[in-house]
Residue, then its C-alpha position, 0 to 999 in steps of 0.5 A: x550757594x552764597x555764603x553770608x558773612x558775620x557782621x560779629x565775631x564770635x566773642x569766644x574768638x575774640x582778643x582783647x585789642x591792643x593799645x599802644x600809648x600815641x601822642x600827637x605829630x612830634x613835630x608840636x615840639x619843633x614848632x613851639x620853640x619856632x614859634x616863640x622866637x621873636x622875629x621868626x614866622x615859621x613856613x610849614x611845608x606839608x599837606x593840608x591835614x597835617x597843617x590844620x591839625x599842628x596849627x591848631x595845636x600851636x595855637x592852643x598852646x599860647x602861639x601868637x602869629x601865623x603858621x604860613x604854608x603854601x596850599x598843597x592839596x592832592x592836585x598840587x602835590x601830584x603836579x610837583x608844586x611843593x618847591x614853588x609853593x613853598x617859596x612863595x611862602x617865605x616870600x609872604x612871610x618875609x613882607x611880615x613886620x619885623x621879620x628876622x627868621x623864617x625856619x621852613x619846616x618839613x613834615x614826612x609827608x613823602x612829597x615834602x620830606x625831601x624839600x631839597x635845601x638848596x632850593x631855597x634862599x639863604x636869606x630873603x630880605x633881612x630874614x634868615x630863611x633855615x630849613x627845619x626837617x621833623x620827619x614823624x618817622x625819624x623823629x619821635x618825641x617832642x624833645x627829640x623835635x625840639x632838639x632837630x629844631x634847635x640845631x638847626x637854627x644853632x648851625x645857622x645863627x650860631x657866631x662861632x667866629x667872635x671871640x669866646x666868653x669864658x664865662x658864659x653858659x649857654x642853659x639848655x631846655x625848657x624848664x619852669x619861667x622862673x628856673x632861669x632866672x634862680x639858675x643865672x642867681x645862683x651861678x653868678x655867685x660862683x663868678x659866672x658873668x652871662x646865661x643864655x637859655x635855649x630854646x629862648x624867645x630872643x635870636x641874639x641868644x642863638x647867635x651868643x651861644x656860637x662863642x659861651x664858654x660851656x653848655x649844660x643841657x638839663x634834659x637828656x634829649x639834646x643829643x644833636x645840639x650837644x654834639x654841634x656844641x663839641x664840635x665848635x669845641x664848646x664843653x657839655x656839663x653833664x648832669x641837671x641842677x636837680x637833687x642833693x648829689x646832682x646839684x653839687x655835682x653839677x656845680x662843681x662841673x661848671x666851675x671846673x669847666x669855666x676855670x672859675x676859683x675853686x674856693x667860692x665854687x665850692x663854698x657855693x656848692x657846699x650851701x647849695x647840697x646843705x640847703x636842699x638836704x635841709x629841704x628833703x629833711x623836712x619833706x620826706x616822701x614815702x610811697x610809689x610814684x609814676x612819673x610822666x611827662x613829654x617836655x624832657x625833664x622826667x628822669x632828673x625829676x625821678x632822680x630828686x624823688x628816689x632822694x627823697x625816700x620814693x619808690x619809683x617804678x615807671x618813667x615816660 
């Protein structure tokens, strides 16, 4: 006798499904800085469903050139073809007006997670040709992607060799478009000659940072540039420019850092704590706040919050 098969479970059986909270390939993360950078055409080595969605995503957040890739459709994968394919690319894009940079981006599609780097070329042309691995499994979140992408790019352009710039300090992530700029003010009062911000648009930038005289990450992501800094014994400034505390804190640090005199480094400091408790003074917030984002600065910004009166029960 046949047996029939509900289409429906019983509803007394069933569970309640589980979500987990998803974002999309953390690989965006790579390709935003990659694609900002003047000079650089990024090459994607992957297969064509992950190309369409993250090129699409790319664009719709302000990217203005071409993502090049190889096409690598199931018949290409099966015969091998992702080295030749991938080479012919950079060849493509090394023809591109005023190329300078192409970082060859890696997915973890299984056939092309292990590009091997010495496959491709140092250089092609006038371009740098940096091999940038973004591995979903290994990597994941943007900031984790951006930091990947970030120390790739630093290991090959970074000048270590020139002579350090005591005074410069190398600002490291993305925040606001005018954060930089009040930053770099603010730090000039205390003596300090130059700023970079990384990830920036200018690859003369990535090339200053081999020689600053300290490095400040403001997220808490940076982990494997950080470390690249240590080891070209460049100084990392803990902490983030945000809060009553932290702004001080902060300050002082890089004046310490840069052996910059300690009297303006503190008059500077001193201004600075008593101009943000004037602020929190005047704005107080009371109340429960969740804090959410995926760029990196959620928890200084968590931290600002619970100094103004608020109650903080969740970070992501």
């Amino acid at each position: 006798m046949s047996e029939f098969i509900p289409l429906h479970a019983n509803s007394s059986e069933s569970k309640p499904c589980q979500l987990h909270p998803q974002s999309m390939c953390p690989a965006f993360g790579a390709l935003r800085v990659l694609t900002r950078i003047e000079g650089s055409h990024p090459v994607m080595a992957t297969d064509t469903g992950c190309l369409y969605g993250l090129t699409f995503v790319t664009h719709f957040y302000g990217a203005r050139k071409s993502i090049l890739a190889p096409q690598l459709g199931t018949a290409e994968l099966m015969a091998g073809k992702v080295v030749e394919g991938t080479l012919a690319a950079v060849d493509v894009a090394a023809r591109e007006p005023g190329c300078q940079l192409i970082p060859v981006v890696s997915l973890c599609v299984a056939e092309t997670a292990g590009l091997p780097e010495e496959m491709l070329p140092k250089q092609v042309g006038d371009a740098e040709v940096v091999l940038v691995r973004v591995p979903a499994y290994a990597i994941h979140s943007h900031p984790e992607a951006k930091d990947v992408a970030l120390a790739a790019l630093l290991r090959r352009l970074g000048d270590t060799k020139s002579p350090k710039q005591q005074k410069t300090v190398a600002i490291l992530g993305e925040v606001f478009p005018a954060d930089p700029l009040a930053i770099d003010g603010l730090l000039r009062r205390m003596g300090v000659e130059q700023t970079v911000t990384l990830p920036g648009r200018s690859i003369v930038d990535f090339r200053t940072a081999g020689h600053v005289g300290a490095v400040a990450p403001l997220h808490p992501f940076y982990k494997e540039t950080s470390a690249l800094f240590r080891s070209w014994n460049i100084p990392v400034v803990g902490g983030a420019p945000v809060g009553i505390s932290g702004t001080y804190a902060w300050l002082k640090s890089i004046g310490q850092l840069l052996d910059l005199d300690p009297k303006l480094v503190n008059e500077v400091a001193e201004e600075e704590r008593a101009r943000a408790q004037s602020i929190v003074d005047s704005q107080p917030i009371s109340g429960r706040i969740f804090v959410t984002g995926y760029e990196g600065p959620v928890i200084a910004y968590a931290r600002m919050l619970v100094e103004e009166g608020a109650e903080k029960t969740y970070i992501s």
